[in-house]
Phi, psi and omega in degrees: 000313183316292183321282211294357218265308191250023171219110179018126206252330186270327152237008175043044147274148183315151129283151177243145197275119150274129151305304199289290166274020193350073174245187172238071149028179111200117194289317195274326165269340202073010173275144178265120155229162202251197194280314170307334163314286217308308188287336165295338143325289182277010168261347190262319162287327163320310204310294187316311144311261224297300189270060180255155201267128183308318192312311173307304198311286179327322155296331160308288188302324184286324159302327186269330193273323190265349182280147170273151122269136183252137210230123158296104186276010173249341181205027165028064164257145169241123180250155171254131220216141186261155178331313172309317218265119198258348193177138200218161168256178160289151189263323191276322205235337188135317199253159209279164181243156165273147157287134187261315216181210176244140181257141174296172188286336169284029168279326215278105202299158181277337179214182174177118180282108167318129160312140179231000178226101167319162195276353173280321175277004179275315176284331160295352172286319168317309196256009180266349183292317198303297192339304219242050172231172213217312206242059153273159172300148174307317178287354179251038157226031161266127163351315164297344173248337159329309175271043170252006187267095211252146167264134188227115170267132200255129164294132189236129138238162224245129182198121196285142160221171190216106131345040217275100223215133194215144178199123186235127146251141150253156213244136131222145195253146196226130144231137185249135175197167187244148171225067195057202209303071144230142170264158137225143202196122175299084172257117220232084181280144159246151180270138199211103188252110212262014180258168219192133184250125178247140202244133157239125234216128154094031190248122187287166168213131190283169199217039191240120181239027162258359165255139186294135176296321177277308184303332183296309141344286176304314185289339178308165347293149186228151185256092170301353146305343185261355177307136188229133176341137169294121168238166158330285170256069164281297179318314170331094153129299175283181173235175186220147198255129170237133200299136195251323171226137229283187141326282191320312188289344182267350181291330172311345198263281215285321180302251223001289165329285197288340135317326195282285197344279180322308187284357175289281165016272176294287216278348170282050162216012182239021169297189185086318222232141190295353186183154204226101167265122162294096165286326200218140175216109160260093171222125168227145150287137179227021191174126155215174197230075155334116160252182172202105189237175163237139185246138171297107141251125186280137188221170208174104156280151172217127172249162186185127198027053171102352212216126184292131179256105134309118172230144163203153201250079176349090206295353188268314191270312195124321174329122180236139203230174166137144173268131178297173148254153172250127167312099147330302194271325164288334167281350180265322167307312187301297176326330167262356172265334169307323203266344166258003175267339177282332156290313166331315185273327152339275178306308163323285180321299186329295175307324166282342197275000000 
């Protein structure tokens, strides 16, 4: 009962006690409950916990005895590693890392989508992104940075809500017509009133914070279909990033997500009308349902001039997302080579004229 008491049942964020309304809080979802809420809660999770199948547990054990952790002493990042794996680099910064340990079991994902894009088509992906770019540095389309191109299961957790989404708009409408020389023209507002319990099923967040948060975005959609039981060797041959933030630190990201969703929702149902004002808007999360998987990504840093380039290759898709760096100096050859082919064609015309 103590445990379930302060922590959220729908984004497992602290709760806070109100004194005033003697509820039990929650800042991030808004959700509220009382003391009885809470103990029926924390009687349905025991329940749950007590009938969980030996069989997990035992999996739970198996995970922790064959998994490695790796500890970066440079960007204190930690990878996870299947047993076999005697020595590894950082995926982010290079350099090599140590065995710290055993990671617990309560690292162990519930699920995990297999690579499906080999590693020759992530590096051709790679180099059809370099063709059409003109002012990358020479060294980041060398073989060498090529083999910096590591498969990485990135942690996610993947998460359903339900939604409680309110909308008060006006809708307006114009008709225009001519009656010999007079234009006249109609204008007609509607009260245009919204509501909708809303379902949103599968929307991730990496739980990783030494990987950027936008790019893992840019690599979506991943087809969860395809998800398979978390085993061991899924890990063979790759490495896995073990997860640094919790649920709680990731619900600001799935609210966010799930306010935009919902509020597109409600106004793409307000069509028809030349024009649309939102007067009112209420959409709270009021439930969610957690998973926690590794999703496949070829990933890939590059630094140039002080400043870290992140890239990654969707493992499923194929999708490849990074922003380049840019050559200065080749962008200024180029610019001065524009610029002396213009004085030149310039000095022609003259001449001929």
């Amino acid at each position: 009962m103590q445990a379930f008491s302060y922590k959220c049942p729908n984004c497992t964020a602290d709760l806070t006690f109100s004194a005033d309304e003697q509820t039990f809080n929650c800042q991030y979802c808004l959700s509220s409950f009382t003391e009885a809420e809470m103990a029926e809660i924390a009687a349905k999770k025991a329940e749950q916990t007590a009938e969980r199948p030996k069989e997990e547990a035992k999996t739970d054990e198996q995970f922790e005895k064959e998994t490695g952790v790796y500890l970066c002493e440079s960007c204190s990042a930690e990878i996870m590693a299947d047993d076999n794996t005697a020595a590894t680099f950082c995926y982010y910064c290079h350099n090599p890392v140590i065995l710290k340990g055993r990671v617990s079991g309560e690292y162990r994902p519930s699920a995990v989508l297999p690579f499906q894009l080999s590693r020759e088509k992530a590096v051709e992906a790679f180099r059809n992104f370099c063709k059409k770019r003109w002012f990358l540095p020479s060294d980041f389309t060398s073989s060498a940075q090529e083999e910096k191109i590591v498969g990485l299961y990135v942690p996610f957790w993947v998460t359903d809500c339900d939604v409680a989404a309110e909308m008060d708009a006006i809708g307006r409408k114009e008709r225009s017509w001519v009656s010999g020389d007079t234009r006249y023209t109609e204008h007609y507002e509607y009260a245009l009133v919204r509501k909708a319990d809303v379902v949103l099923e599968g929307l991730p967040a990496d739980g990783a914070s030494h990987v950027d948060d936008t790019l893992m975005e840019a690599l979506e959609p991943f087809d969860y279909s395809q998800t398979k039981p978390f085993a061991m060797q899924y890990l063979s041959g790759f490495i896995a990033e073990k997860y640094d933030v919790d649920t709680a630190g990731v619900f600001p990201r799935i609210q966010k997500r799930a306010v935009q969703a919902s509020d597109q929702l409600l106004r793409s149902s307000m069509s028809g009308y030349n024009s649309v004002s939102v007067t009112r808007a209420d959409i709270k999360v009021q439930k969610t349902d957690w998973k926690y998987m590794l999703l496949p990504v070829w990933f890939m840093t590059y630094k140039y001039q002080d400043k870290m380039y992140e890239f990654a290759v969707n493992g499923q898709s194929g999708k490849f997302v990074g922003t380049p760096p840019l050559s200065r100096t080749k962008h200024l050859l180029a610019t001065a080579g524009i610029g002396l082919a213009a004085a030149i064609l310039t000095g022609l015309v003259v001449m001929l004229l």
